[in-house]
C-alpha positions as CSV (number, residue, x, y, z in Angstrom):
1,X,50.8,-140.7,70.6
2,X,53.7,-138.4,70.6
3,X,55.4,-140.2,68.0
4,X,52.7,-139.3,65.7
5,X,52.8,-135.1,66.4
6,X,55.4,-133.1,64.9
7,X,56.6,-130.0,65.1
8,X,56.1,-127.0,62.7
9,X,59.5,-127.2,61.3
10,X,59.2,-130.8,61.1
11,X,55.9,-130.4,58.8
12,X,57.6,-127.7,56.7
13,X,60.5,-130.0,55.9
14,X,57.5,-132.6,55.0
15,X,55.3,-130.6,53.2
16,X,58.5,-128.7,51.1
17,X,60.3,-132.0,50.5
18,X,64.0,-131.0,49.2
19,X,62.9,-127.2,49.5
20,X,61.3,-126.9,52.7
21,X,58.2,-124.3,53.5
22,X,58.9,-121.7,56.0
23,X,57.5,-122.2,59.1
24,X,55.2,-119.0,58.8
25,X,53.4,-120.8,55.8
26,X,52.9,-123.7,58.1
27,X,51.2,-121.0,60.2
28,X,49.4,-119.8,57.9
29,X,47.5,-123.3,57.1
30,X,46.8,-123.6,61.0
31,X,45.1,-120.4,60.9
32,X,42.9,-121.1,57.8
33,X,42.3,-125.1,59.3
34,X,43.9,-126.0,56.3
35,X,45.9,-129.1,58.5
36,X,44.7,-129.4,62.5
37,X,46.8,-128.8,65.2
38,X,47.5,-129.9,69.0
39,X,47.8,-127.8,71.8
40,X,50.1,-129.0,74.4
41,X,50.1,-126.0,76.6
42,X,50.0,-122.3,75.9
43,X,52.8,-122.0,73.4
44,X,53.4,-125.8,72.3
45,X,51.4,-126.9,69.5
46,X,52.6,-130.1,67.3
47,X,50.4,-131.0,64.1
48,X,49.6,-135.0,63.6
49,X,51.7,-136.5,61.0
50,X,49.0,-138.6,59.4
51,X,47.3,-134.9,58.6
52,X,50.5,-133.9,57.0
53,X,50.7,-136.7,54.7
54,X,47.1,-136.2,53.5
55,X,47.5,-132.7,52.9
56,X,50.6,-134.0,50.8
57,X,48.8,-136.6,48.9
58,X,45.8,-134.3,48.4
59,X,48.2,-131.7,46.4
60,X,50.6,-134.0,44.3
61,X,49.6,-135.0,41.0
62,X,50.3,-138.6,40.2
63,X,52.1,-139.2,36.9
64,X,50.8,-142.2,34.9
């Protein structure tokens, strides 16, 4: 299971490709519920990678 969280930077590297997101806009999309998140204890929180990847696939345009 913990091979399928990732960590904030982690996401913003994922979600910015070859210019990652800063991690405060990965922040802002947890507060909004914009992509889910996991609480490990009181300051941990990893986001599931399959939630990144459709967050990712929702907002890129396919070029035919």
């Amino acid at each position: 299971m913990s091979a399928n969280l990732i960590t904030k930077q982690q996401a913003a590297e994922m979600i910015g490709g070859e210019k990652p997101v800063s991690v405060s806009f990965i922040n802002q999309l947890l507060a909004r519920r914009k992509l889910p998140k996991v609480r490990l204890s009181y300051k941990v929180c990893r986001i599931p990678r399959a939630a990144v990847e459709a967050f990712i696939a929702s907002r890129t345009e396919i070029a035919k």
